[in-house]
C-alpha positions in Angstrom: -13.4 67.1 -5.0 -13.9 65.7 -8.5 -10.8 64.0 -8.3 -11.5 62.1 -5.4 -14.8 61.0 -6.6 -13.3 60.0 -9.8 -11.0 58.1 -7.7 -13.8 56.5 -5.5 -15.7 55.8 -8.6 -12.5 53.8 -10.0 -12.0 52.4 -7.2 -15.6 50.5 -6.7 -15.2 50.1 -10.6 -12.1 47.8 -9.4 -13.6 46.0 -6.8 -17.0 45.0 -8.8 -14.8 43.6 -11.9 -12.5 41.5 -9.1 -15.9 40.1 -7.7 -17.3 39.9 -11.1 -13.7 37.9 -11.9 -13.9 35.5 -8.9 -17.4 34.3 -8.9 -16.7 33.9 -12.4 -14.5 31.2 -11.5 -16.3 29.9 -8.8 -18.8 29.1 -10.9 -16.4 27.7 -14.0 -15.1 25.5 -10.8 -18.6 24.2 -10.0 -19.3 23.2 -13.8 -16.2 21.3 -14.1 -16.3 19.9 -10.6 -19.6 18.4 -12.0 -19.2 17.8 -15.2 -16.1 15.4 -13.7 -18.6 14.1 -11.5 -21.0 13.4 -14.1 -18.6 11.3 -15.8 -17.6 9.5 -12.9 -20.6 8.1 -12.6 -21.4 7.2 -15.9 -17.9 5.7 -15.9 -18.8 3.4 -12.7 -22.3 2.9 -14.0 -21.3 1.5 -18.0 -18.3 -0.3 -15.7 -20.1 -1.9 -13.2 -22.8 -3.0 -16.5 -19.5 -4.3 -18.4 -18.5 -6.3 -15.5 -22.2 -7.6 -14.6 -22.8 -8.8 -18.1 -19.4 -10.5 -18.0 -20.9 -12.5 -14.8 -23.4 -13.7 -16.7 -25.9 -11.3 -15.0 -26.0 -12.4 -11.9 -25.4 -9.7 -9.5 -28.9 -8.8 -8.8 -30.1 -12.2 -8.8 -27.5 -13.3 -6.1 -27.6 -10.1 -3.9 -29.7 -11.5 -1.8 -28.0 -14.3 -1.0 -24.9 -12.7 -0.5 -24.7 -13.6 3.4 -25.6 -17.0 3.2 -21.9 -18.2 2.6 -21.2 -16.6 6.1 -23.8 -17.7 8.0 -23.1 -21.4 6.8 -19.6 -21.1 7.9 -20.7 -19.3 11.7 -23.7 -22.1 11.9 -20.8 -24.9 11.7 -18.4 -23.0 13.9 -20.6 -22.5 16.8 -21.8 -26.2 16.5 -17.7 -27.5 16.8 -17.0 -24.3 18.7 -15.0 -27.0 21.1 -13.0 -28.2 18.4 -11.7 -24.5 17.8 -9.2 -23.9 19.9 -7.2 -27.3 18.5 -7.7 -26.4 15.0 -6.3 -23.0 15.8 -3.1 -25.2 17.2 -3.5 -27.0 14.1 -2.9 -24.0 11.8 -0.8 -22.0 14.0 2.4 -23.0 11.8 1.0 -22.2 8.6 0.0 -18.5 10.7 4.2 -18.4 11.2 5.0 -19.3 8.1 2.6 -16.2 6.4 4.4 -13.8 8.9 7.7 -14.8 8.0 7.1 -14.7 4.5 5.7 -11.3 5.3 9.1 -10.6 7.3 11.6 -11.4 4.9 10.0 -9.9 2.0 9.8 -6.8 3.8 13.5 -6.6 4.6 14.5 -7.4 1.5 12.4 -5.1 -0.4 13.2 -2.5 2.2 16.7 -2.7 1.9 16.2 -2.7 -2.6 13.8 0.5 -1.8 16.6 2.3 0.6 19.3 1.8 -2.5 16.8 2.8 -5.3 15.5 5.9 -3.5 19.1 7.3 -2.8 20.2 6.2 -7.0 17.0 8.2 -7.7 17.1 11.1 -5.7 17.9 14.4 -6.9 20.9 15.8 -5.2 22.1 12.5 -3.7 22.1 9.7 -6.9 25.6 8.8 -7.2 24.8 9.0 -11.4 22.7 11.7 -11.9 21.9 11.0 -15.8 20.1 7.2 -14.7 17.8 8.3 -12.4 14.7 8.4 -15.0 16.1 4.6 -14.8 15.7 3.8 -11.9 12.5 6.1 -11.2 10.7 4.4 -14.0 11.5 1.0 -12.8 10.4 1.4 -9.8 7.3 2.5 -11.4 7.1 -1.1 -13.3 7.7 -2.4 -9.6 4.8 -0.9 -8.0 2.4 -1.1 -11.0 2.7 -5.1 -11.1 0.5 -6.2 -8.7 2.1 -9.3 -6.4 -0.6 -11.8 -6.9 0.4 -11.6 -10.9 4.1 -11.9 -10.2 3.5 -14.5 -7.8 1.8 -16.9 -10.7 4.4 -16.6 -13.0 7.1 -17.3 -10.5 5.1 -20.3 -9.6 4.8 -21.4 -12.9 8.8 -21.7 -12.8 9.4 -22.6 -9.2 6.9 -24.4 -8.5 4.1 -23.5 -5.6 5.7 -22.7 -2.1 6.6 -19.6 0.1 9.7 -18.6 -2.3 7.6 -17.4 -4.5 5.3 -15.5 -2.4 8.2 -13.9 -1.0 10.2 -12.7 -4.1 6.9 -11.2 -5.2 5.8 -8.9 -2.2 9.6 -8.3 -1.5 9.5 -7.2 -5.8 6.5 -4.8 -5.0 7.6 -3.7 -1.8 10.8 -1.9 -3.5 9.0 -0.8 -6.0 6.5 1.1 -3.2 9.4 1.9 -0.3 11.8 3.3 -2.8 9.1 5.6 -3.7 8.4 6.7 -0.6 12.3 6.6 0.7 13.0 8.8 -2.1 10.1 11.6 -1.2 11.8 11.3 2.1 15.5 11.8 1.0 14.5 14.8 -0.9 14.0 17.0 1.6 17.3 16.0 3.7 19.7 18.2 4.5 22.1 18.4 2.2 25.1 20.2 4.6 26.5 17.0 6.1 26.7 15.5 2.6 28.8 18.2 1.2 30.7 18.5 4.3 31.8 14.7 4.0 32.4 15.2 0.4 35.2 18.1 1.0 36.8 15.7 3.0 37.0 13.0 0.4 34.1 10.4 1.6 33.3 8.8 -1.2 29.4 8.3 -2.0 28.3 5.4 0.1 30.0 6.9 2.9 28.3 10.3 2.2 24.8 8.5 2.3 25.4 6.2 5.7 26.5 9.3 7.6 25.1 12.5 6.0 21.8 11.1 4.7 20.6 8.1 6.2 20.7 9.6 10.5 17.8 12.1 9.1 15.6 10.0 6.9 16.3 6.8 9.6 12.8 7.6 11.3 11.0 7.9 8.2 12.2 4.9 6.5 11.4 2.3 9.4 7.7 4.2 9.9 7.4 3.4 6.2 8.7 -0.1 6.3 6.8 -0.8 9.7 3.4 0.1 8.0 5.0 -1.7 4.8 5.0 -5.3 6.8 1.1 -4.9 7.6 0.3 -4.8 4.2 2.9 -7.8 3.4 1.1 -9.6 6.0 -2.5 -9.2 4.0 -0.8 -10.0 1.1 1.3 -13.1 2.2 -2.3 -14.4 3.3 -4.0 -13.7 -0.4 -0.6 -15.3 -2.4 -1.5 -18.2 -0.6 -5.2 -18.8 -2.6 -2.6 -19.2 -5.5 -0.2 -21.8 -3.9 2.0 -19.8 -2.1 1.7 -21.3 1.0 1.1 -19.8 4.0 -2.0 -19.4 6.1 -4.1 -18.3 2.9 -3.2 -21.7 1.3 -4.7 -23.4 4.6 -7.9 -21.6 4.2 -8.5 -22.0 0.4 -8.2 -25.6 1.1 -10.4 -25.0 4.0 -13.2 -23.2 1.7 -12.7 -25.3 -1.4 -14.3 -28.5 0.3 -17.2 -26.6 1.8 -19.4 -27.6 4.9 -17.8 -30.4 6.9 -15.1 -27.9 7.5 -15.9 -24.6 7.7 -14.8 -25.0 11.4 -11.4 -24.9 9.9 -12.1 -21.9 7.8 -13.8 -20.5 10.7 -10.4 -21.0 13.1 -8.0 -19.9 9.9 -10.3 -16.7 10.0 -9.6 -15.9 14.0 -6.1 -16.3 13.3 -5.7 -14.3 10.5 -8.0 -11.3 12.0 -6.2 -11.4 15.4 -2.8 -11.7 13.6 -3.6 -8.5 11.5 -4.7 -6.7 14.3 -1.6 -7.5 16.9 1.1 -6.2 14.1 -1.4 -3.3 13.6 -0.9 -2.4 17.1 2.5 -2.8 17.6 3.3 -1.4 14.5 1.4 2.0 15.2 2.7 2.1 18.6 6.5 2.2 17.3 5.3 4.4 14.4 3.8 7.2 16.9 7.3 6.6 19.1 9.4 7.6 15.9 7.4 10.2 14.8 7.1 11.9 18.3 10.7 11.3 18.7 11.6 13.0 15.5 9.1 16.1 16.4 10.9 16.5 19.6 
């Protein structure tokens, strides 16, 4: 009897020190959890100061004027509503010309992400000792942001869609051969050693034992890829990089007289964004549905 209350004694001893332990760290949790949100916020509230005083002050003082700019540019719309659906004509080529700068870059980039991933895959890269290489500059490829390469390449080739396009297709390796290569590590690696005891050599290993299981994957990725190059095509353009954007910083620089022409470049661009958006989600649920089955 003793020895079973010793037991049951030892027992709730056990069970009181693992509470003891675990609310312990609950509450070690909470004081980091807020002592990182403490800092966030002063963080955001010293930046946001830095960045105000840098704007000569004026954040507060131009709040509240902050929707006059739009209402200026719906006031002059509605009055030449009728002139709308020509200017829209008008600007329809510069619209193509954003999409196809959108297109190509994609493809391109695509097809640099597809090569980097597989060269910096565990497993698959055909030299194992470089893939810190080619990880790392991939990192450089994503960390430039477009709009900086974009100004540099214009300063050597002058303003125009090149440009625009070698920059997002620069950045879009970078980001698809990060994601490709997430992908790729978790393929199958059966079919590639089974083509390797038959003597494929390495490009043939990846084309039939790798890419047939990441396929789905990789043209999801790319598909959501040329949404975002579309957004970005139209931005590249406020710097000369033609396109749609280029039409509508034009469009804003001379101010009222034709914000009717911003107005229309505005429709475009929204309706343009949302179409792809649809279409592209529609084939992206197909894959992925596909692949589940």
């Amino acid at each position: 009897m003793t020895d079973a209350t010793l037991a049951a004694a030892q027992q709730r001893q056990t069970v009181d020190s693992i509470q003891n332990s675990y609310m312990a760290q609950v509450q070690r949790r909470r004081l980091y959890g807020g002592l990182t949100l403490l800092i966030f916020v002063v963080l955001m509230v010293s930046g946001f100061n830095v960045a105000d005083d840098r704007n000569a002050g004026g954040f507060w003082d131009g709040l509240h004027q902050i929707g006059d700019y739009p209402a200026e540019v719906l006031a002059e719309a509605w009055e030449k509503r009728a002139d709308l659906p020509a200017l829209i004509v008008e600007f329809f080529p510069a619209l193509v010309e954003t999409i196809n700068i959108a297109a190509v870059s994609t493809l391109i980039g695509a097809a640099a992400g597809l090569i980097l991933s597989l060269l910096s895959t565990r497993g698959l890269a055909r030299w194992p000792r470089l893939i810190p290489v080619f990880r790392r500059s991939m990192d450089i490829m994503r960390a430039v942001p477009e709009i900086v390469i974009a100004l540099v390449l214009i300063f050597v080739l002058a303003g125009g869609p090149v440009p625009a396009m070698i920059a997002i297709a620069i950045h879009t390796a970078g980001a698809l051969g990060k994601m490709f290569s997430e992908v790729a590590e978790n393929a199958d690696l059966k079919p590639v050693e089974g083509l390797a005891s038959t003597g494929a050599n390495w490009s043939q290993r990846m084309w039939l034992g790798v890419l047939p299981q990441v396929a789905p994957n990789y043209l999801s990725y790319a598909l959501l890829r040329f949404e975002i190059n579309i957004r970005a095509s139209a931005i590249l353009g406020f710097v000369g990089a033609g396109g749609l954007g280029y039409e509508l910083r034009n469009a804003m620089a001379w101010g009222p007289g034709r914000f009717d022409e911003a107005a229309a470049i505005f429709i475009l661009l929204f309706g343009t964004i949302v179409f792809f958006d649809q279409i592209s989600s529609r084939y992206r649920n197909r894959l992925t549905e596909g692949q589940n089955a």
